[in-house]
C-alpha positions as CSV (number, residue, x, y, z in Angstrom):
1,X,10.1,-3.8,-1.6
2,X,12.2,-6.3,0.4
3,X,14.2,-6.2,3.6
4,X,18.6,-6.5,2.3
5,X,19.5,-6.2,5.8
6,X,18.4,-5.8,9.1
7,X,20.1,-5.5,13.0
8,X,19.0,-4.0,16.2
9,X,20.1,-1.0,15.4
10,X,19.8,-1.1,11.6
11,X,16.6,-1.8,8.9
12,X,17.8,-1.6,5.5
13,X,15.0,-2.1,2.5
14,X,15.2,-1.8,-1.3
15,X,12.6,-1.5,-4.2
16,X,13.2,-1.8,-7.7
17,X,16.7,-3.3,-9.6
18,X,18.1,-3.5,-12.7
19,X,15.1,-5.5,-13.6
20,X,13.5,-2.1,-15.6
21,X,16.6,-1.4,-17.5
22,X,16.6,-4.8,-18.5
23,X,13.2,-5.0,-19.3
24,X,13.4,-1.9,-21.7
25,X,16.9,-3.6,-23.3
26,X,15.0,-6.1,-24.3
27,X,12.2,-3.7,-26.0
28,X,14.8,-1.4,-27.9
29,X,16.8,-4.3,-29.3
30,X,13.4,-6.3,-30.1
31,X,12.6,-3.0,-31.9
32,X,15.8,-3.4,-33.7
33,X,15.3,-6.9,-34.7
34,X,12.0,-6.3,-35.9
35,X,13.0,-3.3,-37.9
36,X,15.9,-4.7,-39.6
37,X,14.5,-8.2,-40.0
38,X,10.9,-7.4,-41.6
39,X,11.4,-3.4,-42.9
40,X,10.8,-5.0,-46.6
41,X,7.7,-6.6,-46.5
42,X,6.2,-3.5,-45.3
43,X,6.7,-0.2,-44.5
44,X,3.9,0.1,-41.4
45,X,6.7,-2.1,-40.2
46,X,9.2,0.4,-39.7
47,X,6.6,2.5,-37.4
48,X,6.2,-0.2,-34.9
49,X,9.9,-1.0,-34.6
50,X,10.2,2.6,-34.1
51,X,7.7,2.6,-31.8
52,X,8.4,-0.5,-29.9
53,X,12.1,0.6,-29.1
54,X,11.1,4.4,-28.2
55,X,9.2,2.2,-25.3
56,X,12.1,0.4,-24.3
57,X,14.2,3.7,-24.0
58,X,11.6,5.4,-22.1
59,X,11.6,2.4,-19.4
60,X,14.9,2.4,-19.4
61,X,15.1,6.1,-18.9
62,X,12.6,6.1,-16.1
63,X,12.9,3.2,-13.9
64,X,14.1,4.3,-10.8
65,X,15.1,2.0,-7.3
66,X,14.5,3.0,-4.1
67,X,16.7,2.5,-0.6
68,X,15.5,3.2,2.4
69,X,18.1,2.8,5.6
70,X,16.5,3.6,9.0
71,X,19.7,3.5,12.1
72,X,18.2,4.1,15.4
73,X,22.4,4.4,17.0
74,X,22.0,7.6,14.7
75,X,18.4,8.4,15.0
76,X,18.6,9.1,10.6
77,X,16.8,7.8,7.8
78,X,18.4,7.9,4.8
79,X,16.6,7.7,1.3
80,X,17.6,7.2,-1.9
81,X,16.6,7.3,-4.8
82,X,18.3,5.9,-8.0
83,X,17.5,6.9,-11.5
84,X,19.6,6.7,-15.1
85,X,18.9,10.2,-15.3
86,X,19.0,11.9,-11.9
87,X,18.1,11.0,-8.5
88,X,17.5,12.1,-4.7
89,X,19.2,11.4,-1.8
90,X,18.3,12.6,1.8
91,X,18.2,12.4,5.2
92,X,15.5,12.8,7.7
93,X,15.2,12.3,11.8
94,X,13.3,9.0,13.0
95,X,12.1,11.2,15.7
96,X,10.3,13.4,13.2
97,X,8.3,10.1,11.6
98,X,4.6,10.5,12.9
99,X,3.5,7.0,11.1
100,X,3.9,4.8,8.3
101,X,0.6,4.2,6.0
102,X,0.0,1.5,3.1
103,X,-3.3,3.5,0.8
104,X,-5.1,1.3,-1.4
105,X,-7.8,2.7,-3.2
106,X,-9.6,2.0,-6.8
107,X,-8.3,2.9,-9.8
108,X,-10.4,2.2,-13.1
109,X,-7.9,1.3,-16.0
110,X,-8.2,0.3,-19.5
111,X,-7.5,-3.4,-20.5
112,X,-7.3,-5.4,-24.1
113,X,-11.0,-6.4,-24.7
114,X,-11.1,-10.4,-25.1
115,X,-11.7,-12.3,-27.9
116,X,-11.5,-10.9,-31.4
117,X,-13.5,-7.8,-30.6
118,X,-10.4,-5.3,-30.1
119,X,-10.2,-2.3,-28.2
120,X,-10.4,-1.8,-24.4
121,X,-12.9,-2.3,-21.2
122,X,-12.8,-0.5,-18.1
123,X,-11.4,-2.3,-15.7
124,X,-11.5,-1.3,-11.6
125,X,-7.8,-2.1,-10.6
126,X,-6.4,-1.8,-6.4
127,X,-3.7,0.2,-6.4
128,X,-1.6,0.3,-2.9
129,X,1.4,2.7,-1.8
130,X,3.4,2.5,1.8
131,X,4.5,6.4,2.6
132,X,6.4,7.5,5.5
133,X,4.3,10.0,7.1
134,X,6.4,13.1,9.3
135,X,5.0,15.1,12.2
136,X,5.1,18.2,9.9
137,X,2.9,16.6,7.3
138,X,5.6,15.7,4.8
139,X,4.8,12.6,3.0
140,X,7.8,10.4,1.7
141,X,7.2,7.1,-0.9
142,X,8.2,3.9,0.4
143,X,7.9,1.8,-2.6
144,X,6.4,2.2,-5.9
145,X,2.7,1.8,-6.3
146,X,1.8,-1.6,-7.0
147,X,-1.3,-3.1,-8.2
148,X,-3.6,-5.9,-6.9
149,X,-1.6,-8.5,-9.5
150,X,1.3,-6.6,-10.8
151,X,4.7,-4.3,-9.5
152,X,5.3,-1.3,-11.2
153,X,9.6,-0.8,-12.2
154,X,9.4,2.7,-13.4
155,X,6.9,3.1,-15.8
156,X,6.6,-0.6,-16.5
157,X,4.7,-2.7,-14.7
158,X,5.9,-6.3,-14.5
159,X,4.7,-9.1,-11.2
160,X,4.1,-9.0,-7.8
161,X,1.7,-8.3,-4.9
162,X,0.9,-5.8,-2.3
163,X,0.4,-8.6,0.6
164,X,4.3,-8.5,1.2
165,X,4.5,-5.2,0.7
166,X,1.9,-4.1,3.6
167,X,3.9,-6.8,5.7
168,X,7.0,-5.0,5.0
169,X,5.8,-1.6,6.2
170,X,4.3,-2.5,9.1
171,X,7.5,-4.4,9.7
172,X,9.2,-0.9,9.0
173,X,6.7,0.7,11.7
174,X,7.6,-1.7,14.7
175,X,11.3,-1.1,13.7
176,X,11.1,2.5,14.1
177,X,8.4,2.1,17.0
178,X,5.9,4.3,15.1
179,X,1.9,3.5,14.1
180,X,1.3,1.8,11.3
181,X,-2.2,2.3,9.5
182,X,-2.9,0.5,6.3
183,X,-5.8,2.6,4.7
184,X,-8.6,0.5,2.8
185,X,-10.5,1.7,-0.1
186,X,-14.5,2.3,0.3
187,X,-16.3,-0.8,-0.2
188,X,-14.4,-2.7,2.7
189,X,-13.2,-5.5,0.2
190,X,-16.7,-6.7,-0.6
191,X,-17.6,-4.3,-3.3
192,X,-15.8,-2.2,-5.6
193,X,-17.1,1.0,-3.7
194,X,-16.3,3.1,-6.7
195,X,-19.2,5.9,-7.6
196,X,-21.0,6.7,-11.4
């Protein structure tokens, strides 16, 4: 998420780009290449090209960018969300905004063994989401969920932080002259505080 504009009477922030559709470009027409270039020296070969490109169209498909545009001369937030396929647009009243929250919490995900032993290990992962939180319980996403040492676009998760990110919502709080809370997982940082 990052700030594209801001006034007195204006905050404007966007996550997400282009970058996803780019990203699964470059999947489907490496699936191409592969497929055309090495189909004869074996037929398994075919499968992963297959494969490989099916993954760039599905990150194409489902990368999505959010805009978020909060005018206090109006008292609306607007909120849009972009996707290839579809989308959401609406509006909401800044007086009806009860707080803005960043959750982190544990999230145990499977990542490439090392070495030359193949397969996967459990690996504990931070995941971290801003929300806007209204007065009637309604909960509305403010950025995509990120991870401790990536940034999701869509489905595909790329670089980035979640340091910025908490910065940026609280910086969305004070604009809007709301509370901001940024909720920790269990453990308070110096364990993983995540139950067998």
């Amino acid at each position: 998420m990052k700030i594209v504009s801001q006034s007195a009477d204006e905050l404007v922030l966007k996550e997400g780009s282009a970058t996803g559709i780019a990203v699964g470009a470059v999947f489907a027409i490496a699936g191409m290449f592969i497929g055309y270039r090495f189909h004869a020296s074996n037929p398994m070969v075919i499968w992963i090209a297959l494969a490989v490109i099916l993954i760039g169209l599905a990150v194409i498909l489902f990368s999505s960018s959010i805009t978020v545009s909060a005018n206090k001369a109006t008292g609306q937030l607007s909120y849009e969300k972009k996707r290839l396929i579809g989308g959401k647009s609406s509006t909401y009243a800044i007086a009806d905004i009860f707080r803005i929250e960043t959750r982190k919490q544990w999230r145990i995900e499977n990542r490439a063994a090392s070495g030359n032993q193949g397969g996967s290990v459990p690996e504990p992962v931070l995941v971290a989401q801003s929300v806007i939180i209204f007065q009637d319980g309604r909960e509305l996403a403010l950025d995509h969920q990120k991870t401790s040492s990536t940034t999701q676009v869509g489905s595909l998760v790329v670089m980035g932080g979640q340091r910025s990110e908490t910065a940026i919502a609280a910086r969305m709080a004070e604009f809007l002259n709301v509370p901001f809370q940024e909720i920790a997982p269990l453990g308070g940082g110096t364990g993983i505080g995540i139950g067998f």
